[in-house]
KEZAGU-579183 format. One record per residue: x, y, z of N, C-alpha, C in turn. Coordinates in steps of 0.02 Angstrom, whole numbers, padded with zeros to 5 digits, always signed. Each point is the difference from the previous one (the first is absolute). Layout:
BEGIN
XYZXYZXYZ ...
END
This chain:
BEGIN
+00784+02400-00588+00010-00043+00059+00070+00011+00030 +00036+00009-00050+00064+00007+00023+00013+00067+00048 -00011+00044-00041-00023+00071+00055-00023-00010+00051 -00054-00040+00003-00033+00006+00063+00039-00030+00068 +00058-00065-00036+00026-00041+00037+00075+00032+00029 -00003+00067-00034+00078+00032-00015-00025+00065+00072 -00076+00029-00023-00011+00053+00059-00018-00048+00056 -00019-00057+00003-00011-00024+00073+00060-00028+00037 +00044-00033-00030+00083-00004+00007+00026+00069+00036 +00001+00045-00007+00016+00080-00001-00022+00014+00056 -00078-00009+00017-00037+00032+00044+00027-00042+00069 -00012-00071+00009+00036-00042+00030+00061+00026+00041 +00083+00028-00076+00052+00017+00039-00008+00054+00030 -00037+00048-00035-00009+00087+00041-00039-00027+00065 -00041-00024+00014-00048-00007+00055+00061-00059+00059 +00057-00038-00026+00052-00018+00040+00021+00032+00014 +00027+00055-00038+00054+00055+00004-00017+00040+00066 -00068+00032-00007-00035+00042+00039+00021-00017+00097 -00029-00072-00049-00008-00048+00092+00079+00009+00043 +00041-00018-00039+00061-00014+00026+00020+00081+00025 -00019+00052-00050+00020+00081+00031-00040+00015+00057 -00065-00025+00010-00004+00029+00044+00001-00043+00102 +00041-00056-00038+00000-00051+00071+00065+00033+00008 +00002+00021+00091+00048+00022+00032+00040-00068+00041 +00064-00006-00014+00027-00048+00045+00037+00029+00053 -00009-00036+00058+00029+00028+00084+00059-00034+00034 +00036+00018+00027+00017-00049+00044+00027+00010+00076 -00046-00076+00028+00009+00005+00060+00022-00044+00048 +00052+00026+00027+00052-00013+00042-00010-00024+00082 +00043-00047+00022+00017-00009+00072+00061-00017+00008 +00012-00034+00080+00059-00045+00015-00020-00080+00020 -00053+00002-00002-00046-00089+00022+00017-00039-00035 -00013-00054+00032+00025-00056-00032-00070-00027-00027 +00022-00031-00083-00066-00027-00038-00066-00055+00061 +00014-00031+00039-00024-00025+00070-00063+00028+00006 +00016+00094+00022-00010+00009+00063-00061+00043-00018 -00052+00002+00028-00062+00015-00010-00004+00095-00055 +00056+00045+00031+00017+00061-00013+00041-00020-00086 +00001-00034-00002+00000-00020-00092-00068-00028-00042 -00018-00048+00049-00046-00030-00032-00062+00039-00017 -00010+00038+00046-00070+00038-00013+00021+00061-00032 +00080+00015-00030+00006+00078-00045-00011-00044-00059 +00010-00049+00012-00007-00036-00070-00074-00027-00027 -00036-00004+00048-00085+00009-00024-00011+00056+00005 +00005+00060+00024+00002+00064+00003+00002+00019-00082 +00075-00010-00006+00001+00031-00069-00052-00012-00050 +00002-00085-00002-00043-00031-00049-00067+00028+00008 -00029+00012+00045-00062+00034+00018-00023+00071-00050 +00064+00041+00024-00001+00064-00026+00000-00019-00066 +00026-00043-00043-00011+00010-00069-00072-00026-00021 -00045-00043+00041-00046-00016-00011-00044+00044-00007 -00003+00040+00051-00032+00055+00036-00013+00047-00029 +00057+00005-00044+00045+00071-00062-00053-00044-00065 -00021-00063-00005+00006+00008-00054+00075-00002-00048 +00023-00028+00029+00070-00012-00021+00071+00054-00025 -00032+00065+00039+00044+00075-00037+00047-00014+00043 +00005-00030+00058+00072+00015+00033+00035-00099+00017 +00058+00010-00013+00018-00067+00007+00053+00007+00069 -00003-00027+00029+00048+00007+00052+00038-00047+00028 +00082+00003-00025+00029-00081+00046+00032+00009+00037 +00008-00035+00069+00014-00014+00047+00090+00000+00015 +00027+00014+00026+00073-00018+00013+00011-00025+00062 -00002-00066+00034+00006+00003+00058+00081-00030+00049 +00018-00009+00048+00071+00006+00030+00066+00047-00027 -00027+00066+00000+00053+00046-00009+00036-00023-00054 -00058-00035-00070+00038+00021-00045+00012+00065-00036 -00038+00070+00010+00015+00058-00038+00049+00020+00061 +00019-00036+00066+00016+00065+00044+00017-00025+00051 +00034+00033+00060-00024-00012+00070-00073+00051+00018 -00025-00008+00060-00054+00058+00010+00018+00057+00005 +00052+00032+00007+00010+00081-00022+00016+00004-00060 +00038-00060-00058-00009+00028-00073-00073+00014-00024 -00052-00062+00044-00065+00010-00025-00044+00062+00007 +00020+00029+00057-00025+00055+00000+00028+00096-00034 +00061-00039-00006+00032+00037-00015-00008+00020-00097 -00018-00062-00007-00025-00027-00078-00077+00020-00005 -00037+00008+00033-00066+00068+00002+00009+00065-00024 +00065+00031+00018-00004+00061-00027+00038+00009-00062 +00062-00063-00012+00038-00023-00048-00057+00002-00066 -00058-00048+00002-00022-00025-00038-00011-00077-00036 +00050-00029+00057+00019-00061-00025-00031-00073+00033 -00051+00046+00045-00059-00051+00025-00050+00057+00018 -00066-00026-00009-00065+00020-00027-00021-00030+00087 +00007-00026+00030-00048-00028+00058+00040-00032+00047 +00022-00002+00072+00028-00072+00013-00042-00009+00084 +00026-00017+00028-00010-00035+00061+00041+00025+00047 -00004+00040+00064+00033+00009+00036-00001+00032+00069 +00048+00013+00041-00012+00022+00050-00002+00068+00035 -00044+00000+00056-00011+00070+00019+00072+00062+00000 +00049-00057+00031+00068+00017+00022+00020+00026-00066 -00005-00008-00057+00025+00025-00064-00029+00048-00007 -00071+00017-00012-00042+00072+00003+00003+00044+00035 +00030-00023+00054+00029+00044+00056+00066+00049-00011 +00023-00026-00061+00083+00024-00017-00033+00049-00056 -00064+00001-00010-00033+00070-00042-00023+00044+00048 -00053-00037+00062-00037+00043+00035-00013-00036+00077 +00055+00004+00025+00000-00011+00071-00038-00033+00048 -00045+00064+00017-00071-00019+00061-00028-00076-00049 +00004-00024-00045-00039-00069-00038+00036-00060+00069 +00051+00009-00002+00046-00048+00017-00032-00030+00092 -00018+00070+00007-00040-00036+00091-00023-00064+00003 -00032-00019-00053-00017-00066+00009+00057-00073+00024 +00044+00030-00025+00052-00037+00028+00024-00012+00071 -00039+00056+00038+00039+00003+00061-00026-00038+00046 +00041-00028+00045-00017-00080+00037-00069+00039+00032 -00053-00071+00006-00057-00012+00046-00058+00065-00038 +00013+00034-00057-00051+00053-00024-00076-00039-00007 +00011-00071-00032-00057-00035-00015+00006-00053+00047 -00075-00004+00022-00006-00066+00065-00015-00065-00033 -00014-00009-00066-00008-00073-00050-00016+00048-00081 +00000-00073-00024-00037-00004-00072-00040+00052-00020 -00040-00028+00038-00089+00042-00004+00016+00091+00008 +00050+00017+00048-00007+00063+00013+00040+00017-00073 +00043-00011-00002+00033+00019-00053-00032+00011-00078 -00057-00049-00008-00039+00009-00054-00036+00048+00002 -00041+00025+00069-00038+00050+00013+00044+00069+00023 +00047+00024-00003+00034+00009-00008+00016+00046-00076 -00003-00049-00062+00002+00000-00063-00069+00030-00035 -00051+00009+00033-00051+00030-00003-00032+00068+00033 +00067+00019+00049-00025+00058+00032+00022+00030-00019 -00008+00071+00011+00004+00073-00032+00076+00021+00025 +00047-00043+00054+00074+00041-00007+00029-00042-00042 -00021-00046-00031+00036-00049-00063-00001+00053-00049 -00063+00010+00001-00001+00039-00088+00027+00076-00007 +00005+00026+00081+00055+00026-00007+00048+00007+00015 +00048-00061+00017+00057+00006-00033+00014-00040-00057 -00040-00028-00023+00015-00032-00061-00013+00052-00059 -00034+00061+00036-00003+00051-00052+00056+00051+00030 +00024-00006+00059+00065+00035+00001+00068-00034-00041 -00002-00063-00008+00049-00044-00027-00025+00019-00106 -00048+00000-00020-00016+00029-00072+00019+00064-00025 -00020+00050+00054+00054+00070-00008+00054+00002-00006 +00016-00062+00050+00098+00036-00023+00022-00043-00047 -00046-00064-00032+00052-00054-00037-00035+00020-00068 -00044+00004-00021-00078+00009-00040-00009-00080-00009 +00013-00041+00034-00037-00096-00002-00039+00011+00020 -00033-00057+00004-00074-00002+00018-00027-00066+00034 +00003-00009+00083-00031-00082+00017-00069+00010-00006 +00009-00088-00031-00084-00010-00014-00005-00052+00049 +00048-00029+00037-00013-00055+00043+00028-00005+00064 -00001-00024+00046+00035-00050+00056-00015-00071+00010 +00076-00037+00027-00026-00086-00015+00052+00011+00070 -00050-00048+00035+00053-00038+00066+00032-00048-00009 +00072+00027+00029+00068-00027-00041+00020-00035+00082 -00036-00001+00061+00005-00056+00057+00034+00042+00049 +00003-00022+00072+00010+00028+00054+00045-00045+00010 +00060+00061+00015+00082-00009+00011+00021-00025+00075 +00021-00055-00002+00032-00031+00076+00051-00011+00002 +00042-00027+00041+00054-00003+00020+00026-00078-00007 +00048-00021-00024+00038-00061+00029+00067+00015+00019 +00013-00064+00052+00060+00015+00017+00032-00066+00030 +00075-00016+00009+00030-00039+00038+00014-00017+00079 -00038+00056+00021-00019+00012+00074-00046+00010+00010 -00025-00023+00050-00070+00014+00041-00009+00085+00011 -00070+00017-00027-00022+00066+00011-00071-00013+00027 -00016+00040+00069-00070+00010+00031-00010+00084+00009 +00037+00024+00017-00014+00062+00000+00066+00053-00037 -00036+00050-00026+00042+00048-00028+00092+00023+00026 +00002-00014+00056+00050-00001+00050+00061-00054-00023 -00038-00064-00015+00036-00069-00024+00047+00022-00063 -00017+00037-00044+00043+00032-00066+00048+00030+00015 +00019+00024+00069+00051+00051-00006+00079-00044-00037 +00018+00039-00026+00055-00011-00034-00002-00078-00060 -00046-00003-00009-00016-00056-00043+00007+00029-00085 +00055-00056+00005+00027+00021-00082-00064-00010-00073 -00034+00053-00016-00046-00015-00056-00012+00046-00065 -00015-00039-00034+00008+00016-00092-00064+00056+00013 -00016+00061-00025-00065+00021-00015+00023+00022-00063 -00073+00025-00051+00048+00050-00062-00007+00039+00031 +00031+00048-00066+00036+00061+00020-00065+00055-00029 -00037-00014+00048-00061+00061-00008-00008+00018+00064 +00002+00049+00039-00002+00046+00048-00049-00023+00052 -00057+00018-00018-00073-00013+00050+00042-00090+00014 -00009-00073-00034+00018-00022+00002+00049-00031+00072 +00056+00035+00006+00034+00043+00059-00028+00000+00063 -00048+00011-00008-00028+00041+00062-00013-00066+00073 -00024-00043-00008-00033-00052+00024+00080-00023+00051 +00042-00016-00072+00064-00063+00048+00036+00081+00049 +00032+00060-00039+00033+00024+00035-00058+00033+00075 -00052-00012+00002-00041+00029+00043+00018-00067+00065 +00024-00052-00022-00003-00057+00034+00065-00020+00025 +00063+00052-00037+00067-00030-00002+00057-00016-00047 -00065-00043-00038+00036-00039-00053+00076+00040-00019 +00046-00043-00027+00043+00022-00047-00031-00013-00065 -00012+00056-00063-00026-00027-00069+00056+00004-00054 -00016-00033-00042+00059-00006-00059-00072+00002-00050 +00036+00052-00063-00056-00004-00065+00030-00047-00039 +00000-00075-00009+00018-00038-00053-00030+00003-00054 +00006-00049-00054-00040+00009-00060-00054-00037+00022 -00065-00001-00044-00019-00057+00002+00008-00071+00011 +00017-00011-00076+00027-00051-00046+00061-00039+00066 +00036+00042+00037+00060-00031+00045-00035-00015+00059 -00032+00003+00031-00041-00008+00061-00018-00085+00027 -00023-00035-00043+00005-00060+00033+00094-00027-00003 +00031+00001-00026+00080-00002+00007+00036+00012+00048 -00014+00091+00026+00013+00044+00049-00031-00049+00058 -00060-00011+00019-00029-00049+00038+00036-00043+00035 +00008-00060-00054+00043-00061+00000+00059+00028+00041 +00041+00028-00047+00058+00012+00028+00017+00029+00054 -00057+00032+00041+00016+00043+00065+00020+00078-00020 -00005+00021-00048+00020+00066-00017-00060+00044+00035 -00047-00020-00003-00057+00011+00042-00033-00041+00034 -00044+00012+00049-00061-00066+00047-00050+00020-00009 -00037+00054-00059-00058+00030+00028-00024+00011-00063 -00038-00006-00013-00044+00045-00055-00073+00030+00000 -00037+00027-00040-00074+00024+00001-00028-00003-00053 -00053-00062-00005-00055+00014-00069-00042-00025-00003 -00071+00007-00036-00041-00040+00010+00005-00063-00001 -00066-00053+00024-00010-00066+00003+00034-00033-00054 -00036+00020-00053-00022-00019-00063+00094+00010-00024 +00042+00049+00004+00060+00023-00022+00045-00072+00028 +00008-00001+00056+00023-00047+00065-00002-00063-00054 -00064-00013-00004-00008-00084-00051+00033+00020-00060 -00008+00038-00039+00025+00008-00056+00047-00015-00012 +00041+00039+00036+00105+00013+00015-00001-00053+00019 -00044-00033+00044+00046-00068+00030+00037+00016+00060 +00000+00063+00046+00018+00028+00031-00001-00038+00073 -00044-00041+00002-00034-00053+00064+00056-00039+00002 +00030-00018-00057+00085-00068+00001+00032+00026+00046 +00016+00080-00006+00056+00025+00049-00013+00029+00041 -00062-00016+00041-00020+00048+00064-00039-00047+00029 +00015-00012+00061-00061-00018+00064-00045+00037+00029 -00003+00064-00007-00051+00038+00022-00050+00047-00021 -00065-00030-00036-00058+00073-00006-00023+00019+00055 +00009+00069+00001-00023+00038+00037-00040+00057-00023 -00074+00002+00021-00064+00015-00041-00003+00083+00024 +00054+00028-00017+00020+00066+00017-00062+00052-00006 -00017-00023-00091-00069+00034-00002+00028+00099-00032 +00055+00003+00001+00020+00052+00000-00032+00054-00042 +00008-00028-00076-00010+00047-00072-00063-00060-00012 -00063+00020-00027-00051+00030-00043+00026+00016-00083 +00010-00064-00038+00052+00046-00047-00041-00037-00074 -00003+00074-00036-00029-00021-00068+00018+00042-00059 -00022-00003-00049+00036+00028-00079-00062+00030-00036 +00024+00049-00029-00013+00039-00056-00009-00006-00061 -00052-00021-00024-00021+00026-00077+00001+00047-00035 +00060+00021-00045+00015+00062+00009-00019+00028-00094 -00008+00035-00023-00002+00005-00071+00038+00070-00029 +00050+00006-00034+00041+00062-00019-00054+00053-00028 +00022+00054+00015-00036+00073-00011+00016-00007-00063 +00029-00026-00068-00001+00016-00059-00064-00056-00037 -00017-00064+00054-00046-00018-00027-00079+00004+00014 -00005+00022+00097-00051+00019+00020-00028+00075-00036 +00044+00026-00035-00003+00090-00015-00062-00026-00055 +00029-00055-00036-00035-00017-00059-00061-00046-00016 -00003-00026+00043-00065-00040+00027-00061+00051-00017 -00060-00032-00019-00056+00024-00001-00043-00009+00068 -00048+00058+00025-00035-00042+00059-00029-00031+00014 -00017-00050-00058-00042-00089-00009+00048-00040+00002 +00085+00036-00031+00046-00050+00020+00039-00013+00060 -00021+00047+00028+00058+00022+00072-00039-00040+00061 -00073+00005-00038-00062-00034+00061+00013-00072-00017 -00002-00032-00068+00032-00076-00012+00070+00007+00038 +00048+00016-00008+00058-00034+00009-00005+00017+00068 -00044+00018+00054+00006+00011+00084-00023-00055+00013 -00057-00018-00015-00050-00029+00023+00038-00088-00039 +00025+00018-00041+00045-00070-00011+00056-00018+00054 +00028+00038-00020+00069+00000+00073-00009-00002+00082 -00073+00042+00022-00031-00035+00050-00017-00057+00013 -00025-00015-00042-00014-00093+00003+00047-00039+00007 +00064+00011-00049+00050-00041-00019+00020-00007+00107 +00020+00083+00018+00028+00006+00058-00052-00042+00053 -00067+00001+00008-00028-00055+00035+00018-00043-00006 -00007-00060-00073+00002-00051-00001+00072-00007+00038 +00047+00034-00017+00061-00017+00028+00012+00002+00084 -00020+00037+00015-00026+00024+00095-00022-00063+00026 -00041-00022-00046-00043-00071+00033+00045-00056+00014 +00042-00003-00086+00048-00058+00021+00053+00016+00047 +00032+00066+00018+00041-00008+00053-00036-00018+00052 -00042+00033+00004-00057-00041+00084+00012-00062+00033 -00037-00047-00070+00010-00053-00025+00046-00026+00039 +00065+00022-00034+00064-00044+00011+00028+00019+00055 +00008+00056+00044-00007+00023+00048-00040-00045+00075 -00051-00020-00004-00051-00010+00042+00042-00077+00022 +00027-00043-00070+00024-00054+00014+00069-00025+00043 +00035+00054-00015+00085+00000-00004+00016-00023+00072 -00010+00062+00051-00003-00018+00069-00011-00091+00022 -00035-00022-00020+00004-00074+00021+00032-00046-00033 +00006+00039-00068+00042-00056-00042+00093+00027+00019 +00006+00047+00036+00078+00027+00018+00000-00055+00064 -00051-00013+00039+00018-00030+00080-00001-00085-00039 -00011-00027-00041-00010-00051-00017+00087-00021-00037 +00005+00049+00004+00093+00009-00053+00044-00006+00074 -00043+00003+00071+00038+00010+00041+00037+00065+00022 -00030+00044-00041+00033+00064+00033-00040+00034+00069 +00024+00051+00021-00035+00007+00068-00037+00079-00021 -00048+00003+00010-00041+00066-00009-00041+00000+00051 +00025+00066+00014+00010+00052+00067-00071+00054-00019 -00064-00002+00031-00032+00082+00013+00039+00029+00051 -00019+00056-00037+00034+00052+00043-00063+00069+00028 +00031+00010+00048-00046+00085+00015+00015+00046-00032 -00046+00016-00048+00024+00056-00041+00009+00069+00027 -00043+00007+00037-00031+00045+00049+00100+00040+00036 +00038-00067+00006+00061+00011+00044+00056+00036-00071 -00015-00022-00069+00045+00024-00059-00045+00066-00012 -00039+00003-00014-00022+00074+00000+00007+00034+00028 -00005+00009+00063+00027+00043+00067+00062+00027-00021 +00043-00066-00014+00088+00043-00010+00011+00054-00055 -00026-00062-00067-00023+00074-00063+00004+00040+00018 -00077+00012+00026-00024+00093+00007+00046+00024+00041 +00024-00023+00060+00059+00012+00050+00055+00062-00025 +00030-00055-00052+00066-00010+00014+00009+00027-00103 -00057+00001-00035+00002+00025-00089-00052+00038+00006 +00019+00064-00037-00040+00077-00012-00014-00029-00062 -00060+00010-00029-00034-00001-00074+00032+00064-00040 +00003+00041+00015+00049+00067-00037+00055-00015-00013 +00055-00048+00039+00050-00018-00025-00006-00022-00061 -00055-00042-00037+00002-00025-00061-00040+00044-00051 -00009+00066+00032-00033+00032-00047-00083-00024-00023 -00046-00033+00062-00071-00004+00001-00029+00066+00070 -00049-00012-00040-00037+00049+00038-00047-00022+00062 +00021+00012+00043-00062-00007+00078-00065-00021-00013 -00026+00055-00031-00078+00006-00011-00027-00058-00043 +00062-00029-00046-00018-00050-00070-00017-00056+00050 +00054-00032+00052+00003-00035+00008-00057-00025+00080 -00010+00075-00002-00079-00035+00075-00037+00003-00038 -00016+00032-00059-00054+00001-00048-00024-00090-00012 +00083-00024-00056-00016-00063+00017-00007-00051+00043 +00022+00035+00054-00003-00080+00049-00085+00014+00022 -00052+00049+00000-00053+00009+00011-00045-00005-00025 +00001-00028-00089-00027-00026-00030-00030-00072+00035 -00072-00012-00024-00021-00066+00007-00032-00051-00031 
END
């Protein structure tokens, strides 16, 4: 009896042992805040994938730039020191260029195009021009909200910006919209931007709805202005040392997981999106439509797409998608 109780004891730790060698742990990275939908759903995401796995891969979450800012995170892809994160086109672009068009003001006319968009054949290739040069691998896109304008002055038409002091980051395409209009831009940090605000260091800024509420950005500005400019969303991205290793039952789980996660998350920006506009005029701020029709004109005008290193063809490709 004792034997028997001594080899089943045994069999028990070897058959733990086994389990624990062959569960892979991941990790995956953003800059979001625990809040915000782009956490919440990597975080059923993950949990998913281990379900899914059968429990071989465990994967935890890091979210508000604790491994990083977003270029350590990506930069930590080829490092090794993150397995997955969340991010933007504008970063993949600093591997493989033509990706980055998407950035460039008025490319996408809403939501909807942009998703469809994510399904046509110049996505996949450049998202397979962006895998050649990095060896990552997106398995997703999530709409990260359409970028507007506030400001301390009244804006109706593109003309109204000239010389209007405003924060953009410091990503190029980005650029394109205020200096097409005038603007003076300053790249502040993030993190300093409602401060900069307050204090008059700037009058202007650009970000989605959903960003605007977040920051709190509405305290120090009287004016949305539904610019409409950027179409702007993020990357599911997975490092070439762990996609290399994926099986193709696993590569088809962990897409088809991270797709979902990126819907569910798409929906809630919608969501919160659809509301904001009335709940900003209720705060008393003044929100301005605008003719987009009159900011696009200057763009194309007055910013060459080659200056930023996109390609012509990428970018009628996408605006002709439907």
């Amino acid at each position: 009896m004792k034997v028997r109780l001594l080899l089943g004891a045994t069999a028990i730790i070897l058959a733990s042992a086994i389990t624990a060698q062959a569960q892979t742990a991941l990790k995956w990275a953003h800059v979001y805040e625990t809040s915000e939908p782009f956490h919440t759903e990597s975080v059923w995401a993950a949990e998913e994938i281990g379900k899914r796995t059968e429990g071989r891969y465990k994967i935890d979450v890091f979210p508000a730039s604790q491994l990083g800012k977003e270029a350590d995170l990506n930069q930590g892809l080829k490092l090794g020191t993150v397995d997955i994160i969340i991010s933007g086109s504008s970063f993949a672009a600093r591997e493989y260029a033509p990706i980055g068009v998407t950035y460039f003001p008025y490319t996408f006319r809403d939501p909807g195009h942009l998703l469809a968009y994510t399904k046509s054949d110049v996505f996949k290739n450049l998202a397979k021009g962006y895998e050649d040069a990095s060896g990552n691998h997106i398995t997703a896109v999530t709409y990260y909200g359409t970028r507007h304008t506030t400001s301390n002055r009244p804006i109706s038409k593109c003309a109204d910006m000239q010389g209007l002091k405003m924060r953009v980051p410091d990503v190029p395409a980005y650029l394109a919209m205020p200096r097409a209009c005038g603007a003076n831009t300053t790249p502040i940090a993030f993190a300093e931007v409602y401060l900069a605000l307050q204090n008059g260091t700037v009058e202007a800024q650009e970000n989605p709805l959903t960003t605007i509420e977040a920051k709190k950005f509405f305290e120090v500005q009287k004016h949305i202005v539904l610019t409409g400019h950027i179409v702007d969303h993020l990357n599911t991205v997975v490092s070439k040392s762990v996609w290399s290793q994926l099986s193709d039952a696993d590569k088809q789980i962990f897409t088809e997981v991270m797709q979902e996660a990126a819907e569910r998350a798409t929906k809630i920006i919608g969501e919160r999106e659809a509301g904001l506009v009335a709940t900003f005029k209720e705060r008393g701020l003044e929100v301005t439509e605008v003719d987009k029709a009159d900011f696009e004109a200057n763009v194309v005008d007055k910013v060459a797409l080659e200056d930023f290193g996109y390609r012509r063809e990428d970018w009628e490709a996408i605006r002709a998608v439907k």
